[in-house]
N, C-alpha and C positions, 0 to 999 in steps of 0.2 A: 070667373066673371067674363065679360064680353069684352069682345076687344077695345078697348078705348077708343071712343068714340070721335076724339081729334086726330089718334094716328089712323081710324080706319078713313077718314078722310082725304088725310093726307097721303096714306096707300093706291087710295083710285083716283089720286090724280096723278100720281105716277106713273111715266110712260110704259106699254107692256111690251113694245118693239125695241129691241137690241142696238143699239148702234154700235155696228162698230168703232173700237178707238185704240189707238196706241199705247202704250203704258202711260207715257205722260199726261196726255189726254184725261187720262181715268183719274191720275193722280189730280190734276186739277180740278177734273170736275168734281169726285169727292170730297177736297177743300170748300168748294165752294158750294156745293148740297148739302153740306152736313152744318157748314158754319152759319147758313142760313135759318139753324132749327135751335140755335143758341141760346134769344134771347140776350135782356142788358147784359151789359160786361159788371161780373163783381166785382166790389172793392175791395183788396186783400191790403196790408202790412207795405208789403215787398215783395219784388220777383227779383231775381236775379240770375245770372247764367253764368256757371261754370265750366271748364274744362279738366274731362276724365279722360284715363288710359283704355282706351277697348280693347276688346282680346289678341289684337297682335299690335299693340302699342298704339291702333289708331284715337286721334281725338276723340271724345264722344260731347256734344254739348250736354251738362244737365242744367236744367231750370227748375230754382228753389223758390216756392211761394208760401210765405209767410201768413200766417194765417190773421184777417183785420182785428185789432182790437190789442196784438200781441203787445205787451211792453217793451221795451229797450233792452236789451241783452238776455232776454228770458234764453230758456233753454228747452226745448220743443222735441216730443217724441217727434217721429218721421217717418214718411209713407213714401217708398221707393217707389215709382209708377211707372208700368209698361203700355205707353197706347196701344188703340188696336187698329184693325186693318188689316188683317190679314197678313201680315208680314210683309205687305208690300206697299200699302195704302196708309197715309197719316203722317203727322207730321206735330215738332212742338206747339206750332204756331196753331194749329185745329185744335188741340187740348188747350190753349190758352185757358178760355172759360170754365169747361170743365175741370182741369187742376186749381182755378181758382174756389171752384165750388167746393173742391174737394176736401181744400185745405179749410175754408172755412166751415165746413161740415163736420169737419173729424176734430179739429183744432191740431192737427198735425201740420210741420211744412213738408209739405209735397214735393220731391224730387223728381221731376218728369225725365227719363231718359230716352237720349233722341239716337236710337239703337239704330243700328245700319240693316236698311231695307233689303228684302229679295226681291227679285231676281238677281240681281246684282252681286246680293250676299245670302247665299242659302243655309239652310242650318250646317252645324250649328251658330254658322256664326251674330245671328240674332241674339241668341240665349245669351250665349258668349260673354257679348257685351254688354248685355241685361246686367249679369252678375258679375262681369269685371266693375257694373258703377255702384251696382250692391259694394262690394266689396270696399271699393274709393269713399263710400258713403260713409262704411265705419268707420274706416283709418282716419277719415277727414273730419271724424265728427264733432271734435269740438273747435276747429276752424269753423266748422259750418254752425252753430250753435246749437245742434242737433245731441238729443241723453243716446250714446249705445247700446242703451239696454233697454232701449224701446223704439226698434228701429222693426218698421215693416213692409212686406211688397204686396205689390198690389199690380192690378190691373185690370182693365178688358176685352172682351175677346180675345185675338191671340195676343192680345198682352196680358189677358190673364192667363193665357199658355204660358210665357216667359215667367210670371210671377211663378207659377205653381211648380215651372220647371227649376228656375231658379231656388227655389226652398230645398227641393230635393236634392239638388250641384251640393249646396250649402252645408247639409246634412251629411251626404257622403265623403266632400273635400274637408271637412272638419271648419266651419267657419264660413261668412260671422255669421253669429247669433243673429235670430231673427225672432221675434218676438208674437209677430200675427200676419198671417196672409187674409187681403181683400181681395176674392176674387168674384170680377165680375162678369155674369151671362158666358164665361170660359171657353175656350177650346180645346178641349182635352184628350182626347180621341182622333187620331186617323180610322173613323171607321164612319158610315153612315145609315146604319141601320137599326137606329132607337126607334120607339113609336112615335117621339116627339120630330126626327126627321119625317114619317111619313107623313104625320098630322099635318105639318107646318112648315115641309120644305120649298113651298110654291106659296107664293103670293103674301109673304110676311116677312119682307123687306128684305130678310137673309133667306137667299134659297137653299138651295143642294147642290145646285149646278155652279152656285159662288161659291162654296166653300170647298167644291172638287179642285177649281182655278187656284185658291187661296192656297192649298195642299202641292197643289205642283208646282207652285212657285215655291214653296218653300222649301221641299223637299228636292235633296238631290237625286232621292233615289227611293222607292217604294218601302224597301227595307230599313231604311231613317225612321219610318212612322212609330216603327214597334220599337223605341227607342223609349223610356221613359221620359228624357230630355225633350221630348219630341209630342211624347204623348202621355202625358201622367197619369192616367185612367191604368195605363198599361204597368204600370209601376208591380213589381211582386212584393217590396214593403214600404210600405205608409208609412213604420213607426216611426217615432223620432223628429215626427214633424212638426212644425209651430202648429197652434191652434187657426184655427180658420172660420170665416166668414167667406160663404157660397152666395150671392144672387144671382136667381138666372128668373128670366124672362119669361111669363107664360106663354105666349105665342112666338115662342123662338124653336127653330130644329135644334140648337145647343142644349135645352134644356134637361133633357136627359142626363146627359152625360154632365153633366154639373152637380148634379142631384145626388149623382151614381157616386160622383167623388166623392160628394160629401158623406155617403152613407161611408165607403171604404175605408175613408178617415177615421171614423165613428170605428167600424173594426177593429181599427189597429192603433186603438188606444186615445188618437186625439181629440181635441175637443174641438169640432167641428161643428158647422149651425148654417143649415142652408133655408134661403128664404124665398119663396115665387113670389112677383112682382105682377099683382093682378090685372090684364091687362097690357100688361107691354109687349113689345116687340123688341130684337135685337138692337142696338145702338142704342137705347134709350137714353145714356147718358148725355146723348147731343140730343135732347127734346124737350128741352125746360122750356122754350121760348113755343114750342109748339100744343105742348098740353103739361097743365100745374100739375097731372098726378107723377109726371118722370121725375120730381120731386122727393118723391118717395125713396129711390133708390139712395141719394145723398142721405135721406132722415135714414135709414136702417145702416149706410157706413159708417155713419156718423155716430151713429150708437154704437157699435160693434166694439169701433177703434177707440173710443170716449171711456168705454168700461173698459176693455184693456189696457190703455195705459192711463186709466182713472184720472183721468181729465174734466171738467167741469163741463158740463152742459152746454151745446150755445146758445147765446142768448138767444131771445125771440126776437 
């Protein structure tokens, strides 16, 4: 279908000249461009913020949101969550909304992990501590009143890199179980040559030229890329993997290669389900407040993770 017709608006009012900025700069401005596209704040249960071990003993904050309507001591499948940004951009405090949506979407609580950024911290040590809070998530799971056996990851863009990477760590290191991967609009690939980069790598929000920048911030070194950890597309075996839920974005360069995954999934045994979101562009998850159809992307997680861990409907 056509591009949506509120983000093609919001596409040409955006600036088409460069400014330069410092890292910080970017970091702030993308807080404050993205959180502007939000929309009210929902009302969930509970948030609350813990502390985990990250890959060389550092803190990690996570924030768990409880999904509105929850009872008193209920016990809650759970959807491990890797913001995106490129490995370098984002932060808990910009998924606020969106992990609330999420949790009320799926009826899972949401554990947003606030993973240490690159440049600073290049792979792996992202992933790293993606799946050192994977890991804290099980161990801790009936402190946190979260079932083990319906514990899932998720994320978007290159947080649904870390999701997808992290399933695989998972599978290989023997542990924990994981029960369903949400991944969203994904970054899967160090490569940039699908049709859907050429189609769509200019002027639809995410270019080519940002997700080169994204790539070399994160990586230390060229040869990282071909790493499965790094790049799941690249992966030589699938099997073994939890089942998965794919969306990717019709007017996104990533789209491809989300597609791709999910076909290779499909391969090698899993049950995998990818779905295009007619009309959107990358980040769509921060565009509720901008147009009701980014909507969609919550009603199709929300279904995914509802029928696997058979959970009830939410309400209307």
């Amino acid at each position: 279908m056509a591009l949506d017709p509120k983000i093609d608006a919001y596409l040409a009012r955006l600036s088409s000249a460069a400014t330069p900025m410092s890292l910080a700069e970017m970091r702030a401005a993308t807080e404050t461009s993205l959180g502007a596209l939000h929309g009210p704040l929902e009302d969930v249960a509970d948030v609350r913020t813990y502390l985990a071990p990250g890959h060389d003993g550092a803190p990690l904050r996570v924030r768990a949101y409880t999904p509105a309507g929850t009872p008193p001591g209920a016990v809650l499948p759970a959807l491990v969550y890797a913001h995106g940004g490129g490995w370098f951009l984002c932060s808990l405090e910009l998924y606020d909304n969106p992990c609330r949506a999420l949790a009320n979407a799926t009826g899972c609580m949401v554990l947003s992990v606030d993973y240490r950024l690159a440049p600073e911290h290049k792979f792996p040590v992202p992933v790293e501590d993606f799946y050192c809070a994977l890991r804290w998530v099980s161990e801790q799971a009936s402190m946190l009143g979260v079932d083990p056996a319906r514990i899932a990851v998720g994320g978007d863009s290159a947080g649904g890199n870390l999701a997808a990477a992290a399933a695989i760590m998972a599978r290989d290191r023997g542990g924990p179980r994981i029960a369903h991967q949400l991944l969203c609009y994904p970054v899967l690939d160090h490569s940039f040559s699908t049709d859907s980069y050429r189609a769509y790598g200019q002027n639809f929000f995410l270019t080519e030229e940002t997700m080169r920048y994204c790539w070399f911030t994160y990586l230390l070194n060229e040869q990282d890329g071909a790493s499965p950890y790094a790049s799941p597309l690249r992966a030589s075996d699938l099997t073994g993997l939890p089942p998965a839920t794919v969306l990717v974005c019709e007017y996104d360069p990533l789209r491809d290669e989300g597609e791709a995954y999910a076909r290779r999934l499909r391969e090698a045994g899993v049950d995998a389900r990818d779905h295009r979101l007619p009309g959107m562009v990358h980040a769509c998850i921060h565009m509720l407040g901008l147009t009701p159809a980014a909507r969609h992307l919550f009603e199709l997680a929300g279904g995914a993770l509802r029928a696997a861990f058979e959970t009830a409907p939410q309400a209307a």
